[in-house]
Chimera marker file (.cmm) of the C-alpha trace (Angstrom):
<marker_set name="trace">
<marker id="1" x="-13.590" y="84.353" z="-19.517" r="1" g="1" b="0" radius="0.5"/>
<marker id="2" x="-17.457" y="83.180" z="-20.665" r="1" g="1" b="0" radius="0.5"/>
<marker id="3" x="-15.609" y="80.317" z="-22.455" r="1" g="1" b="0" radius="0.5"/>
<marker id="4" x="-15.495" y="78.388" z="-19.489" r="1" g="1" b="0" radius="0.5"/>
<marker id="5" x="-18.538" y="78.484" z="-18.152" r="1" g="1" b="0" radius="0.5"/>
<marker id="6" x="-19.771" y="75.406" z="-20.977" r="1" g="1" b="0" radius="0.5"/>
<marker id="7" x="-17.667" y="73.107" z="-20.212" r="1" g="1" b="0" radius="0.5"/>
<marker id="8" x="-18.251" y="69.264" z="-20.833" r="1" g="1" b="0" radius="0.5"/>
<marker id="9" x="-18.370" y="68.779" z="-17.158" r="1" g="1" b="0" radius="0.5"/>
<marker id="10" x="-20.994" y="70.216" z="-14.636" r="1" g="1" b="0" radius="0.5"/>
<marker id="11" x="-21.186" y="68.786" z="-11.882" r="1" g="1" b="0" radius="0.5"/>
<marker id="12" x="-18.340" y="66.568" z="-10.090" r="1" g="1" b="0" radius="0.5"/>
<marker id="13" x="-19.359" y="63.944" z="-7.672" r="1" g="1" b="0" radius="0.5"/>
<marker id="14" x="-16.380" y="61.930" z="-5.077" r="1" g="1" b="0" radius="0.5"/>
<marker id="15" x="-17.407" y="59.112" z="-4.035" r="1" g="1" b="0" radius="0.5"/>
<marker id="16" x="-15.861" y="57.291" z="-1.104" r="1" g="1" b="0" radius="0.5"/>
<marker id="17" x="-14.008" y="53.998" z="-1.393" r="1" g="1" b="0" radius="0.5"/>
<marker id="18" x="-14.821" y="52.925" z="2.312" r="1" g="1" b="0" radius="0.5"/>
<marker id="19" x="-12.269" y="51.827" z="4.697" r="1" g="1" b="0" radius="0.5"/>
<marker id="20" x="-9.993" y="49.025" z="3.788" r="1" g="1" b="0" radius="0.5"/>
<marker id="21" x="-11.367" y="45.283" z="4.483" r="1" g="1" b="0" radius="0.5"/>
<marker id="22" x="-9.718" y="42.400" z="6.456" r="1" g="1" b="0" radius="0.5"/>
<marker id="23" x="-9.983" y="39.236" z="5.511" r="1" g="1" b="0" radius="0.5"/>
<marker id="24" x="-9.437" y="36.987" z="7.920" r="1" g="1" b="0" radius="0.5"/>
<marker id="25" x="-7.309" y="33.625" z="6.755" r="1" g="1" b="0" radius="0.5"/>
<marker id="26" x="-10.400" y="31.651" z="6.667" r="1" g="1" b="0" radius="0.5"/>
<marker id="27" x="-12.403" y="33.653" z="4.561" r="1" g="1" b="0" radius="0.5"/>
<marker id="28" x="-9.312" y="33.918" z="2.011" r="1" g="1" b="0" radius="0.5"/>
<marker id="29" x="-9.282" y="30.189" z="1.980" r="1" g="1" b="0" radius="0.5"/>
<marker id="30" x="-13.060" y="29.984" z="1.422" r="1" g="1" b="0" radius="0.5"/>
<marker id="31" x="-12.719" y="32.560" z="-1.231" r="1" g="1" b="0" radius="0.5"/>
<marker id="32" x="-9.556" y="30.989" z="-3.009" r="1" g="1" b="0" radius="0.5"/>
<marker id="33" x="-11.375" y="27.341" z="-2.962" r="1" g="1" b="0" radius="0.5"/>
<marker id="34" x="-14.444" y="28.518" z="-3.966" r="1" g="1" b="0" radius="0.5"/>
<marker id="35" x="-12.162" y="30.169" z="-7.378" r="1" g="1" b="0" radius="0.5"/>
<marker id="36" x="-10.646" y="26.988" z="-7.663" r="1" g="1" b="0" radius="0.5"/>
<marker id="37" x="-13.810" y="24.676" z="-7.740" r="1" g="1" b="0" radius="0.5"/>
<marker id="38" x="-14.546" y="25.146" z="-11.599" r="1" g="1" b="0" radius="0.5"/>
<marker id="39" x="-12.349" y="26.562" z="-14.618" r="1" g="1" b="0" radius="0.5"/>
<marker id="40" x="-12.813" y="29.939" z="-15.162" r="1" g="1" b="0" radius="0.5"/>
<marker id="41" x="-14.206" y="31.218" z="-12.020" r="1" g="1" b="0" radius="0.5"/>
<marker id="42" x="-11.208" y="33.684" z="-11.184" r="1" g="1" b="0" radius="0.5"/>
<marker id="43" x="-12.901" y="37.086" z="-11.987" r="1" g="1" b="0" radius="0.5"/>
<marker id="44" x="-16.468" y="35.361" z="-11.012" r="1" g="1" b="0" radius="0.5"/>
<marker id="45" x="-15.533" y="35.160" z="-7.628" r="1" g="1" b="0" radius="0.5"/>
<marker id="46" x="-13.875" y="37.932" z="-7.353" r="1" g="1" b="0" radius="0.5"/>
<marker id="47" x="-16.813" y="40.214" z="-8.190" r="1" g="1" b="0" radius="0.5"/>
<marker id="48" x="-19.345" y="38.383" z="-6.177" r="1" g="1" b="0" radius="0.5"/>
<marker id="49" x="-16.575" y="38.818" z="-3.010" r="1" g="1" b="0" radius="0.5"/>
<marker id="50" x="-16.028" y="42.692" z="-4.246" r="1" g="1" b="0" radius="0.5"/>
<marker id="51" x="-12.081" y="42.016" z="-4.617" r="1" g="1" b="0" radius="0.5"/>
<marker id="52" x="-10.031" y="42.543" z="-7.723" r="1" g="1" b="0" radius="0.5"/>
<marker id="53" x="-9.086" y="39.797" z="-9.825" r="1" g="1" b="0" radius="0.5"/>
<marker id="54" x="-5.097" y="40.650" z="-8.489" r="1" g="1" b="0" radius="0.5"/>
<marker id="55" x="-6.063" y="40.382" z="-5.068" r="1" g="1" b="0" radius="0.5"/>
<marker id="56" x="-7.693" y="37.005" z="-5.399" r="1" g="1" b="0" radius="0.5"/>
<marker id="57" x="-4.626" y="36.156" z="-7.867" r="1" g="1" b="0" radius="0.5"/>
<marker id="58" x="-2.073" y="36.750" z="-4.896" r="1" g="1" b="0" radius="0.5"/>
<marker id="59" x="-4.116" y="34.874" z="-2.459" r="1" g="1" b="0" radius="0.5"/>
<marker id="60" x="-4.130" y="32.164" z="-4.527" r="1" g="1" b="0" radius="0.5"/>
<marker id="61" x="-0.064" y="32.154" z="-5.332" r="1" g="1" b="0" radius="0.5"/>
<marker id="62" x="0.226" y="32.331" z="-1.797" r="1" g="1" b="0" radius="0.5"/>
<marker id="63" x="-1.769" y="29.111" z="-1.182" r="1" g="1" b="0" radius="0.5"/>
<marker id="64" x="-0.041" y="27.027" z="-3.758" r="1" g="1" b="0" radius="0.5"/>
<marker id="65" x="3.001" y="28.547" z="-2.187" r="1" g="1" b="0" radius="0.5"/>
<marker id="66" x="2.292" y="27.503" z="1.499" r="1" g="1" b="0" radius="0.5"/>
<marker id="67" x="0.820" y="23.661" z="-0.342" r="1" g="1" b="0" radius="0.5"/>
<marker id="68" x="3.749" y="22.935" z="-2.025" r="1" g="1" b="0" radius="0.5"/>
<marker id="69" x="6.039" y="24.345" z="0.885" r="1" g="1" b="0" radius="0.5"/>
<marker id="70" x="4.752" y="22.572" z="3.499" r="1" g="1" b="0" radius="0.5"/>
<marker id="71" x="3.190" y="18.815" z="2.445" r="1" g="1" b="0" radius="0.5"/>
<marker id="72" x="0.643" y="17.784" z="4.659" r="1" g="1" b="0" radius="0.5"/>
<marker id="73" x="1.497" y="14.215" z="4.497" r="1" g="1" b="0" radius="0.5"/>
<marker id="74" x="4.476" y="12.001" z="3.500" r="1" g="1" b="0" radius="0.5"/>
<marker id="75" x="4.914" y="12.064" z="-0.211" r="1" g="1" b="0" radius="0.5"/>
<marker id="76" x="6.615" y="9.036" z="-1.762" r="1" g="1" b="0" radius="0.5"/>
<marker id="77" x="8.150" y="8.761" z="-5.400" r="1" g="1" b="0" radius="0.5"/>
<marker id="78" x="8.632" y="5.343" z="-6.977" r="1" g="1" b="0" radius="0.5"/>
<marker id="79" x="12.325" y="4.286" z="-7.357" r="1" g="1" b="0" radius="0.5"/>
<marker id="80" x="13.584" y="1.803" z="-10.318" r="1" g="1" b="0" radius="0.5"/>
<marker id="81" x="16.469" y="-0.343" z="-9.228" r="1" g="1" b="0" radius="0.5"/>
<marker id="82" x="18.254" y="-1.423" z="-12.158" r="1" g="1" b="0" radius="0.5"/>
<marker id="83" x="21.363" y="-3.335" z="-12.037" r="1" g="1" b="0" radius="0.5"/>
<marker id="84" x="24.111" y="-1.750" z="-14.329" r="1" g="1" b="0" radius="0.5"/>
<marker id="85" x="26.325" y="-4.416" z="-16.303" r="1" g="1" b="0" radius="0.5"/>
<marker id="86" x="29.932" y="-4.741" z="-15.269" r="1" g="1" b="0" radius="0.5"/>
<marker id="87" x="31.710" y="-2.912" z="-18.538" r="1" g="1" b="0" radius="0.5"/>
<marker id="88" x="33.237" y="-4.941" z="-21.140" r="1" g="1" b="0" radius="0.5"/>
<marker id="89" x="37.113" y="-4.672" z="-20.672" r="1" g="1" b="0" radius="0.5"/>
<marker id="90" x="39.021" y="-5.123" z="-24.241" r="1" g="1" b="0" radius="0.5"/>
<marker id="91" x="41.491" y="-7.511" z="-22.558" r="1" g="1" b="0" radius="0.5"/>
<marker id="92" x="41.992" y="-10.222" z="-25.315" r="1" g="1" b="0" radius="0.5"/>
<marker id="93" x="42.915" y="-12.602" z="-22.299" r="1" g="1" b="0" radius="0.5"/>
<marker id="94" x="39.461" y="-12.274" z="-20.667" r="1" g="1" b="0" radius="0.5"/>
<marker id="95" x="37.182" y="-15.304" z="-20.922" r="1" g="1" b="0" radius="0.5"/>
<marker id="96" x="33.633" y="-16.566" z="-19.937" r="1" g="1" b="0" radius="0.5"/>
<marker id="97" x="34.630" y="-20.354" z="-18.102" r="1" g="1" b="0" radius="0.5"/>
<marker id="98" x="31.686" y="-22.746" z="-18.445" r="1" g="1" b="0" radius="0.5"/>
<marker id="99" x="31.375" y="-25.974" z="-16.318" r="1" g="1" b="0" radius="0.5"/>
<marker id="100" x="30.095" y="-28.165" z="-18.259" r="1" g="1" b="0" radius="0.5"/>
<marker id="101" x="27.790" y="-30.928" z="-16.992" r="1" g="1" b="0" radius="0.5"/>
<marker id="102" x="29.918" y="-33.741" z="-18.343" r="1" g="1" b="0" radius="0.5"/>
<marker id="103" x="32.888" y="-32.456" z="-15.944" r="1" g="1" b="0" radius="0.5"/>
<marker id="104" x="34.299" y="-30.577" z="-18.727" r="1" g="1" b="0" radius="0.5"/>
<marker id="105" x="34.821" y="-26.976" z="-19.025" r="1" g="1" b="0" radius="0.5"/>
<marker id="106" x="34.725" y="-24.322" z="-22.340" r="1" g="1" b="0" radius="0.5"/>
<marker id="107" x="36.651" y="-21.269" z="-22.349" r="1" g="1" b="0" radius="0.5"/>
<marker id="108" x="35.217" y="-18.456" z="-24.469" r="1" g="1" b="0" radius="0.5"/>
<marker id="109" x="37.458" y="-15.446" z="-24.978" r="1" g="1" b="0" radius="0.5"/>
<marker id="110" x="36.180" y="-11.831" z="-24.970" r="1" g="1" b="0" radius="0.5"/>
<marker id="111" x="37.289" y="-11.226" z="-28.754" r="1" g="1" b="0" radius="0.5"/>
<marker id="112" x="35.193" y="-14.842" z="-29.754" r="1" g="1" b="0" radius="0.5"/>
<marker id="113" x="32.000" y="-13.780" z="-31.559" r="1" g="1" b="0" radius="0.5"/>
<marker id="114" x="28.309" y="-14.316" z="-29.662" r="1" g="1" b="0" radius="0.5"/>
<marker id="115" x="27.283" y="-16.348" z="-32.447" r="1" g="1" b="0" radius="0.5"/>
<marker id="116" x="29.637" y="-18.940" z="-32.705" r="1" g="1" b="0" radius="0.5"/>
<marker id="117" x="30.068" y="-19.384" z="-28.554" r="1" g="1" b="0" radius="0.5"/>
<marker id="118" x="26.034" y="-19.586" z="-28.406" r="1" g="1" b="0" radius="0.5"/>
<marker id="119" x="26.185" y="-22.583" z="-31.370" r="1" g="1" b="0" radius="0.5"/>
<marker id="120" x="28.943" y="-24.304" z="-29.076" r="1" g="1" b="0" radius="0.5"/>
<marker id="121" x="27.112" y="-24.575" z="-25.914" r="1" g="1" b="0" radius="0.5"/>
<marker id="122" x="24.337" y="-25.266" z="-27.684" r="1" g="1" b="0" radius="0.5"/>
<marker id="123" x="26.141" y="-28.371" z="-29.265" r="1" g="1" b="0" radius="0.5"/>
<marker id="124" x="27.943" y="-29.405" z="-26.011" r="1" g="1" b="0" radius="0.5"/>
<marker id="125" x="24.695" y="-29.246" z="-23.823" r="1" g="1" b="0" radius="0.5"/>
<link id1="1" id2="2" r="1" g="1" b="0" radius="0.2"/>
<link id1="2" id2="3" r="1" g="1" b="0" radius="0.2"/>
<link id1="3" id2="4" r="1" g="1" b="0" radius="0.2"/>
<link id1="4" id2="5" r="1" g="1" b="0" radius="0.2"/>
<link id1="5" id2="6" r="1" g="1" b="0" radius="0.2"/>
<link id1="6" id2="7" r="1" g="1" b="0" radius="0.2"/>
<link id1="7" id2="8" r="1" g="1" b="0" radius="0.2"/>
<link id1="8" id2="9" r="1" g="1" b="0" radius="0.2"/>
<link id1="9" id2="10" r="1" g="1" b="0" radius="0.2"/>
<link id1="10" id2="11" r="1" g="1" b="0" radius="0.2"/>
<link id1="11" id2="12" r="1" g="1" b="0" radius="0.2"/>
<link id1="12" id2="13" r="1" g="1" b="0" radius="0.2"/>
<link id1="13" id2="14" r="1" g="1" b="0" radius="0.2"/>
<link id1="14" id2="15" r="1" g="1" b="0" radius="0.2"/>
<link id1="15" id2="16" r="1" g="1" b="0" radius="0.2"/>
<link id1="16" id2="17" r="1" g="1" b="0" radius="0.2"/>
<link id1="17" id2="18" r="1" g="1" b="0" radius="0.2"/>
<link id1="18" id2="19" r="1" g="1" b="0" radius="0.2"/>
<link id1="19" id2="20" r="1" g="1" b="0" radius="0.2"/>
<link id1="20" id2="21" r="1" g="1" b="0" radius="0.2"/>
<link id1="21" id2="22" r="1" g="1" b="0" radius="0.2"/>
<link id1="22" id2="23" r="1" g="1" b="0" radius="0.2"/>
<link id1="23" id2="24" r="1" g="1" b="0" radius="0.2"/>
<link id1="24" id2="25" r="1" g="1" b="0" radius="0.2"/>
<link id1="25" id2="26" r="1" g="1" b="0" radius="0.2"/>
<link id1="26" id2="27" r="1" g="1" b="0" radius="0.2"/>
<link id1="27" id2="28" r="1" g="1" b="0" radius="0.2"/>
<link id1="28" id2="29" r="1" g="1" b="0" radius="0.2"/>
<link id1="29" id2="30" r="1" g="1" b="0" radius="0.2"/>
<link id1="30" id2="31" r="1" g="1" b="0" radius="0.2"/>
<link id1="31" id2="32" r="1" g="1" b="0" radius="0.2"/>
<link id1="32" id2="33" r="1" g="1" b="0" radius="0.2"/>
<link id1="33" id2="34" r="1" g="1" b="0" radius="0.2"/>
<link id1="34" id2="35" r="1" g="1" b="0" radius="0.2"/>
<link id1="35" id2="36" r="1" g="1" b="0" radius="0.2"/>
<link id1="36" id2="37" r="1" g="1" b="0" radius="0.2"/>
<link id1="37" id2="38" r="1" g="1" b="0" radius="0.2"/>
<link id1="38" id2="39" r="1" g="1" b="0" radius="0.2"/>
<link id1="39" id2="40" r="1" g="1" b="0" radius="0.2"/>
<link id1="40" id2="41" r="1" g="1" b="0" radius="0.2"/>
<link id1="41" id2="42" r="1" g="1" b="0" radius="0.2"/>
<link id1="42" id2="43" r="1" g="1" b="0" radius="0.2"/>
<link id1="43" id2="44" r="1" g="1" b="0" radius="0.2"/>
<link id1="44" id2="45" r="1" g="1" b="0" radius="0.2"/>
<link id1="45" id2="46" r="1" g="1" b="0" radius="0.2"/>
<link id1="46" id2="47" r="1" g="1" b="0" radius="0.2"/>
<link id1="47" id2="48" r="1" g="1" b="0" radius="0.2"/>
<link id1="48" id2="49" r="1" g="1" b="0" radius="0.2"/>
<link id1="49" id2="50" r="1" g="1" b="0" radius="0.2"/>
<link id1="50" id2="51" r="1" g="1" b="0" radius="0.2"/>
<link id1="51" id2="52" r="1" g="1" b="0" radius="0.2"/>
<link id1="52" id2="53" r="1" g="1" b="0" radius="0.2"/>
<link id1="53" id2="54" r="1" g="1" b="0" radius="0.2"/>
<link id1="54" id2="55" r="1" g="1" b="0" radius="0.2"/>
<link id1="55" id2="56" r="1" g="1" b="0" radius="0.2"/>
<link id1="56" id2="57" r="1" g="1" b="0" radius="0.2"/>
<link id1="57" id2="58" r="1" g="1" b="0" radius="0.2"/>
<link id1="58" id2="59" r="1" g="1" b="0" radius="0.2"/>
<link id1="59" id2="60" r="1" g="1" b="0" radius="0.2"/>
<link id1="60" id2="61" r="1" g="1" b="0" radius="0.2"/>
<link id1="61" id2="62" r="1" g="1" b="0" radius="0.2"/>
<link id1="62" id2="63" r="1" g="1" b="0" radius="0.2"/>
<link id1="63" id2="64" r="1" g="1" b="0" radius="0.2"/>
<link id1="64" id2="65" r="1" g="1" b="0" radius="0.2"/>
<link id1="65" id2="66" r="1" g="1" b="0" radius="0.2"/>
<link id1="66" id2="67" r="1" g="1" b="0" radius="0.2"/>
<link id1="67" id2="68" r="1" g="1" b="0" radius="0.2"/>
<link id1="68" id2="69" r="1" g="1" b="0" radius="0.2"/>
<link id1="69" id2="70" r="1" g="1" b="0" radius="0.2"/>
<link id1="70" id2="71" r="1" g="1" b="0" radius="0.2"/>
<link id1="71" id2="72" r="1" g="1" b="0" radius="0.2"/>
<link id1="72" id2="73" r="1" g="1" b="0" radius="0.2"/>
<link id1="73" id2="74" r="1" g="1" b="0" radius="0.2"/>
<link id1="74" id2="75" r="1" g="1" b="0" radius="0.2"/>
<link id1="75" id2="76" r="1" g="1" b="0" radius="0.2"/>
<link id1="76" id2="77" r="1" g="1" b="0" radius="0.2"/>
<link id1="77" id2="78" r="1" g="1" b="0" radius="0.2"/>
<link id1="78" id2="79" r="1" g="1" b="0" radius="0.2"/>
<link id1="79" id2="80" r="1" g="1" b="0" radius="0.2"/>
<link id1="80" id2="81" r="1" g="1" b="0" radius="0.2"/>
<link id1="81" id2="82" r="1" g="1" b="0" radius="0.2"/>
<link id1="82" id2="83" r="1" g="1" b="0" radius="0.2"/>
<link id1="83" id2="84" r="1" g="1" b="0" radius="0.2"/>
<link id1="84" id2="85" r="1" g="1" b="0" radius="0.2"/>
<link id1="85" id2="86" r="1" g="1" b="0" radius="0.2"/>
<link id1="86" id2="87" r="1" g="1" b="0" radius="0.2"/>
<link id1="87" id2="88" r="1" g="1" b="0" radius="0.2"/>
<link id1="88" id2="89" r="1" g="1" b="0" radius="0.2"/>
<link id1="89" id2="90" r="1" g="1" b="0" radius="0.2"/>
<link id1="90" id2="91" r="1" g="1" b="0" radius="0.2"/>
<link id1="91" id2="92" r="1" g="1" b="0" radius="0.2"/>
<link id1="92" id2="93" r="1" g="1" b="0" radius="0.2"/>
<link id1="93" id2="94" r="1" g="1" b="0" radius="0.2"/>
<link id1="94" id2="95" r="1" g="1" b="0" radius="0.2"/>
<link id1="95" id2="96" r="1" g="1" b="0" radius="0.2"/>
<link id1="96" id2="97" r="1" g="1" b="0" radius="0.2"/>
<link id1="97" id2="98" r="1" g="1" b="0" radius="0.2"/>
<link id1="98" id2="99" r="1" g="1" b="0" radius="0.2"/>
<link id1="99" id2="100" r="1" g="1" b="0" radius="0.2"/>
<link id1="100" id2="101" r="1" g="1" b="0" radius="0.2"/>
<link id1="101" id2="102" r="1" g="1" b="0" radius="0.2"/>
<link id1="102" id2="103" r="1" g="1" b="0" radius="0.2"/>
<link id1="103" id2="104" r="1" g="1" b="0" radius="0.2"/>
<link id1="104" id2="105" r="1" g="1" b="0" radius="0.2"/>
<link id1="105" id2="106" r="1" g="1" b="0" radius="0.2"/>
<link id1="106" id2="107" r="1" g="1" b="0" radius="0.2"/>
<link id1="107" id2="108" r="1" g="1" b="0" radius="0.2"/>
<link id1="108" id2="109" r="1" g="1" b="0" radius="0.2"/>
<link id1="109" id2="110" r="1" g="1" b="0" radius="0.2"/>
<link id1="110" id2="111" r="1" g="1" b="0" radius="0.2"/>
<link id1="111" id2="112" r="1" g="1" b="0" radius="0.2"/>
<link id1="112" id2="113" r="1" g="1" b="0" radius="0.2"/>
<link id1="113" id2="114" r="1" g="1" b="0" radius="0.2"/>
<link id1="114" id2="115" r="1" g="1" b="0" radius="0.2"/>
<link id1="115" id2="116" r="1" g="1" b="0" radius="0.2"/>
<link id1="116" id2="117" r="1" g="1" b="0" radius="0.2"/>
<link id1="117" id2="118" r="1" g="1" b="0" radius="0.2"/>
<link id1="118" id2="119" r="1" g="1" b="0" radius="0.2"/>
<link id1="119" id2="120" r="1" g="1" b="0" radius="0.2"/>
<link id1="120" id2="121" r="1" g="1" b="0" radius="0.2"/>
<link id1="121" id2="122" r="1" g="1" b="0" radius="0.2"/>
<link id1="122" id2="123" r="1" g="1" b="0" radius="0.2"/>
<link id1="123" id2="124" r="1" g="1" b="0" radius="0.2"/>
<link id1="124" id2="125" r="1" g="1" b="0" radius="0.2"/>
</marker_set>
């Protein structure tokens, strides 16, 4: 039973962790902006508040959260009208009818190729 009396530990000290803190919401926000201001400044600020780098984690999930939840202000996106083409039937019968300004007028079928009606009007204009 001697063998125990060297042991690697003598003495034993507890200390106390204190009660738990309250934050109130605006020292969270203080605390969360302040970790925001500059890039790496998570477990900075945490220290110098004496929080864990979790803590200060989940208060700032919870403030994106409650941003991106809830926008303060109207938020417009940019819209791009663009006008879609009627599609191109293959009805051999369809045509393109152009007035011409001499009173006459030029029929160009669907199946008539773009170069040859574009050299036509060309020569009748």
């Amino acid at each position: 039973m001697d063998s125990h009396k060297h042991s690697t530990f003598e003495r034993l000290e507890i200390v106390e962790t204190g009660r738990r803190r309250r934050w109130s919401e605006e020292e969270k926000l203080r605390i969360v902006m302040e970790s925001l201001s500059a890039p790496r400044l998570v477990s900075a600020t945490a220290r110098r508040h004496g929080i864990s780098r979790s803590q200060l984690g989940n208060w700032r999930r919870a403030f994106r959260a409650e941003r991106l939840g809830t926008p303060s202000e109207p938020v417009f996106v940019p819209a791009v009208i663009a006008a879609v083409p009627e599609p191109v039937v293959d009805d051999p019968g369809a045509a393109i009818v152009v007035d011409l300004p001499s009173g006459g007028r030029m029929r160009i079928s669907a199946s008539t190729p773009p170069a040859l009606a574009a050299a036509a009007l060309k020569a009748l204009r």
